[in-house]
C-alpha positions in Angstrom: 28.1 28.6 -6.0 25.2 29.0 -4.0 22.7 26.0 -3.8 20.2 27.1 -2.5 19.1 30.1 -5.1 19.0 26.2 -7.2 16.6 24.7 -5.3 14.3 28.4 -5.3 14.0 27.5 -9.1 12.9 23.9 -8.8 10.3 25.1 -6.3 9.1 27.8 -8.3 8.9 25.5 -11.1 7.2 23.0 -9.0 4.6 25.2 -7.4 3.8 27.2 -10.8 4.8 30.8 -9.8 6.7 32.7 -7.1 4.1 33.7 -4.7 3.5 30.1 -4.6 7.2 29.2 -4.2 7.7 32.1 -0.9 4.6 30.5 0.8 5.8 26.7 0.0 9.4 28.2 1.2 8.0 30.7 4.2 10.1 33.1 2.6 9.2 36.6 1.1 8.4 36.8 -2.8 11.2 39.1 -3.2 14.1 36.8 -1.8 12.6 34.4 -4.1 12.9 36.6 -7.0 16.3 37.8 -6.1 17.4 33.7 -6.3 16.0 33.6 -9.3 17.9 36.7 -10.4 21.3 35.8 -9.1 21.2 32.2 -10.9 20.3 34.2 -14.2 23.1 35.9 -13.8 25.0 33.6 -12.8 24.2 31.5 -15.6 24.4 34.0 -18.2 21.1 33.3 -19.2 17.3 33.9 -18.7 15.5 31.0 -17.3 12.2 31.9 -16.7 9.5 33.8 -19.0 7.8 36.2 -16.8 4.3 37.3 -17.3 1.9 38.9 -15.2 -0.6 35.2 -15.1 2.0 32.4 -15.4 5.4 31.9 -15.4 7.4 29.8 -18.2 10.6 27.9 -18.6 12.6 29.4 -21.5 14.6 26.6 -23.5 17.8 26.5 -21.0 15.3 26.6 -17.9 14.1 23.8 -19.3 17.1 21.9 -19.6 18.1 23.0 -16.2 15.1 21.7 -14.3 15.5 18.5 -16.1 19.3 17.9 -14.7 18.6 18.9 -11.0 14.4 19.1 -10.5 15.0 15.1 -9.6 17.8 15.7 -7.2 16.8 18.6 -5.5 13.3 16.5 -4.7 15.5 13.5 -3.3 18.0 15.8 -0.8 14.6 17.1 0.4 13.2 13.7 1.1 16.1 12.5 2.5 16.3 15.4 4.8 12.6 14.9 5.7 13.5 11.0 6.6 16.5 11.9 8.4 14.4 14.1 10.6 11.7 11.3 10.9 14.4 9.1 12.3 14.0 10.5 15.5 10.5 11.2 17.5 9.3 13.7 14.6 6.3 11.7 12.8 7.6 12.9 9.1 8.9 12.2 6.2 7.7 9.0 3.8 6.6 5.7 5.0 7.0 3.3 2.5 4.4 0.7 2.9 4.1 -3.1 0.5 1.2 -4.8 1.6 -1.1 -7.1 -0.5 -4.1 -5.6 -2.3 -6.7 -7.3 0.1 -4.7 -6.5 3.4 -4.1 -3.0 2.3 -7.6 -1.7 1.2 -9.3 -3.0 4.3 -6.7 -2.7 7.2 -3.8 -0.4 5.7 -5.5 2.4 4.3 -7.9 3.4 6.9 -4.8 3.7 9.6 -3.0 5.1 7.1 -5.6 7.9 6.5 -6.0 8.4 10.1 -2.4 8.8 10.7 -2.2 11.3 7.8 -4.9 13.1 9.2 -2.9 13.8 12.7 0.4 14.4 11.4 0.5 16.6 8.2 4.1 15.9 7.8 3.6 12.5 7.2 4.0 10.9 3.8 2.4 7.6 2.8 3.7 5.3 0.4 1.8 2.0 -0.5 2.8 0.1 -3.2 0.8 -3.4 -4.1 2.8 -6.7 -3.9 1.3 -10.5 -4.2 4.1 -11.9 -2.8 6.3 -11.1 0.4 8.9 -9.0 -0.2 12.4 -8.2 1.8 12.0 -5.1 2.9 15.8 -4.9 3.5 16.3 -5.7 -0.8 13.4 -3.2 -1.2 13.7 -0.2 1.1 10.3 -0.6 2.4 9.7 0.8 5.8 7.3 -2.1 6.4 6.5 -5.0 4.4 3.2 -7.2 4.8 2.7 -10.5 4.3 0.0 -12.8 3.8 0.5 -16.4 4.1 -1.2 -19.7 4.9 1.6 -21.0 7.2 4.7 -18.9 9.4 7.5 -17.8 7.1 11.1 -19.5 7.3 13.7 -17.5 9.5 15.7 -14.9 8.4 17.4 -11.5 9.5 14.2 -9.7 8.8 12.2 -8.8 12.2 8.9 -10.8 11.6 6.0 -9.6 13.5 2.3 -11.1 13.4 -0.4 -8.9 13.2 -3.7 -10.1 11.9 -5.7 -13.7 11.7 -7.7 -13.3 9.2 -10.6 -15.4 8.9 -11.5 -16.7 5.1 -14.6 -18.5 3.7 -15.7 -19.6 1.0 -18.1 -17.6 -1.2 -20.3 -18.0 -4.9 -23.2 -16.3 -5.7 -26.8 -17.4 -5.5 -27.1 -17.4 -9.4 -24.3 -20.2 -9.1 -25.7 -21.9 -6.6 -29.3 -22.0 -8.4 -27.1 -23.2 -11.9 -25.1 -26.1 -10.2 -26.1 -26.6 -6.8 -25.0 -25.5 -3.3 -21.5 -27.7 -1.9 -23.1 -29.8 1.5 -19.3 -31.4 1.7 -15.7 -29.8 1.1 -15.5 -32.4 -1.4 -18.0 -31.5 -3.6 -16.2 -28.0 -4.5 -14.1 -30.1 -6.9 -17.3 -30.2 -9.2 -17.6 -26.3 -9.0 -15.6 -23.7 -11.2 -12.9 -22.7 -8.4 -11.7 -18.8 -8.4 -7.8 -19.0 -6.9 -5.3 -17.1 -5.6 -2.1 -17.2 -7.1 -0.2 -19.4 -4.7 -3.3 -21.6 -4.2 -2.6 -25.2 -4.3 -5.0 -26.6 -1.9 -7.8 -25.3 0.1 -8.0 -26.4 3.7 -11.4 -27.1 5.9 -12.0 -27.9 9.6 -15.2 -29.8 11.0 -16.6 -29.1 14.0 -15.0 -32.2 15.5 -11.3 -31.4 14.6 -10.9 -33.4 11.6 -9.8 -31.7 8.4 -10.0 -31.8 4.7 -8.2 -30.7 2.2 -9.1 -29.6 -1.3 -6.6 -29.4 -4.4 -7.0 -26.6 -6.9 -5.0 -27.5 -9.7 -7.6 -26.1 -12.7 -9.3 -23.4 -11.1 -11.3 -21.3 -13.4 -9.5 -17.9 -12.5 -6.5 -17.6 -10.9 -5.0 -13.9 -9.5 -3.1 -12.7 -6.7 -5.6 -10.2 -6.4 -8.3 -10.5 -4.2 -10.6 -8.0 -6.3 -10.7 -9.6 -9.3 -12.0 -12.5 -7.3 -14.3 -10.8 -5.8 -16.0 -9.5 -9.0 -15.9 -13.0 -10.8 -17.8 -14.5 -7.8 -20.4 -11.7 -7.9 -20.3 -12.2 -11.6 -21.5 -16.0 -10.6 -18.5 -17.7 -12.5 -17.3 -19.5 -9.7 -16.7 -20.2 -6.2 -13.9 -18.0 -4.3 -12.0 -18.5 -1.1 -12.0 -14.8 0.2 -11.3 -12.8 4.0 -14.6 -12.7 5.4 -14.2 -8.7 5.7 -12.9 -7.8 2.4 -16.4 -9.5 1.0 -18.8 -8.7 3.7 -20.1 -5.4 1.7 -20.9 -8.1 -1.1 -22.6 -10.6 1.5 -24.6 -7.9 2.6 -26.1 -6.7 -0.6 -27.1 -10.6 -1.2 -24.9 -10.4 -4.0 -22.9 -13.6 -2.2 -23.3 -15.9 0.1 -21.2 -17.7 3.0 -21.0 -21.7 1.8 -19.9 -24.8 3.9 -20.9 -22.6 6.9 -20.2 -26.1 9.2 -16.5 -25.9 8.3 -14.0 -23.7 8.8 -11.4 -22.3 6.5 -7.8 -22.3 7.1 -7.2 -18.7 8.3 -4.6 -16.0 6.8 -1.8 -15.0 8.9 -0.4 -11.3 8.2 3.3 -10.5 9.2 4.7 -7.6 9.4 8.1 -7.8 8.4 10.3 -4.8 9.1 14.2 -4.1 8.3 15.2 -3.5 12.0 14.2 -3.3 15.2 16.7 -0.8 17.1 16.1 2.4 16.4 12.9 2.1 14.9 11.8 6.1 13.2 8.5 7.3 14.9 6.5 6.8 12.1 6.9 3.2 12.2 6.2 2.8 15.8 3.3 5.2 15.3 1.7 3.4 12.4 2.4 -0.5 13.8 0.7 0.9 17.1 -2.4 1.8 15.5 -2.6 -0.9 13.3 -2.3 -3.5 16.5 -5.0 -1.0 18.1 -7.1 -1.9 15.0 -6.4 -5.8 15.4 -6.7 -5.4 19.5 -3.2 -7.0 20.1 -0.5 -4.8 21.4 2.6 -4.6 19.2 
């Protein structure tokens, strides 16, 4: 049984033809059509519907491709992150990061890392909560929290500080008046995150203050939706000063309690190892500290 003339038929399938396959494969369009051949034959059946604009899946090629397309894609990929194991930047990095961390810090490295290596794969899934990368097979896993997270066999590694504030919009301000006192946010509609319980202030002379949150008016993990509600003036939202400085800028915000400051937000990366870390971890953890100015 040869293999290989099965995974010529997924890629023709995938690509659309088979001059598309040979260049996808680097291999001349008539070994391709020669695999295709011998699995027909093999087979005892026609799997493809030739025509001079498009080729189509007969009924069985149909059937065949939906039994192995899947596979062959995963020994590929798997290939592609064995290689990437060593010094080769390849294969898929799979990324979790929350929504606010990743728009504004992981996707610009991502795309620049992309850009340099055009083997590289990107994966970034959005997730509210930190995950195990371990339980997960994530290459890295962010995490943004308040305080340090509790010790466990996953390497932790802190990246960012990110410094928050507190943010409404001037048609709020003008409605119900503009908060001289961390106190006085308790008579304001309050725009949380998910894990919000209180929100932590610091004066200028050390002291701090803390402000409960148990009835905000919104309440989501994600940093967007928060975003729009404030600029939609229904409330007042506790936001990273970057991810709503575009918003600040247009006036459609502004910066309250300005004489305090916010708790900030501490971003781990948490990673499943350390030994024998693949390149394009290394690689992308390295720019990222280059982004933050720390070195990793």
């Amino acid at each position: 049984m040869n293999w290989d003339d099965y995974d010529v038929f997924c890629h023709v399938i995938e690509h659309g033809g088979f001059s598309a396959a040979a260049r996808a494969m680097d291999r001349p369009k008539s070994t391709v059509s020669a695999s295709i051949g011998r699995l027909e034959t093999e087979l005892g059946t026609r799997l493809l519907e030739r025509t001079t604009r498009q080729v189509r899946l007969t009924e069985p090629g149909e059937t065949l491709y939906q039994s192995i397309g899947v596979l062959f894609t995963g020994l590929r990929e798997a290939r592609t992150d064995a290689l990437a194991q060593g010094e080769v930047v390849a294969g898929t990095l799979r990324i979790a990061t929350p929504y606010e961390f990743g728009a504004h810090h992981i996707g610009p490295v991502a795309c620049s890392l992309m850009a340099r290596y055009p083997q590289l794969k990107v994966r970034i899934d959005v997730e509210h909560h930190a995950v195990n990368p371990l339980e997960h097979r994530y290459d890295i896993a962010f995490a943004m929290l308040d305080a340090g997270l509790p010790a466990s066999s996953v390497v932790q590694r802190r990246m960012f500080t990110l410094e928050r504030g507190v943010f409404a919009s001037p048609e709020l301000l003008q409605r119900l008046g503009e908060p001289v006192l961390p106190q006085d946010l308790s008579s304001l509609p309050l725009l949380c995150g998910s894990a919000d319980t209180k929100w932590t202030f610091t004066a200028a002379d050390g002291t701090s203050e803390a402000v409960p949150t148990p009835t905000s008016r919104l309440n989501s993990g994600n940093a967007d939706v928060r975003l729009q509600a404030a600029c939609a003036g229904l409330g007042v939202a506790r936001i990273t000063a970057t991810f709503c400085e575009q918003a600040v800028r247009a006036g459609k915000l502004r910066r309250l309690l300005t004489d305090y400051t916010c708790a900030p937000l501490r971003v781990y990366a948490l990673l499943p190892g350390k030994r024998l870390m693949p390149a394009k971890v290394r690689m992308f953890l390295d720019a990222l500290g280059e982004q933050a100015g720390i070195e990793i």
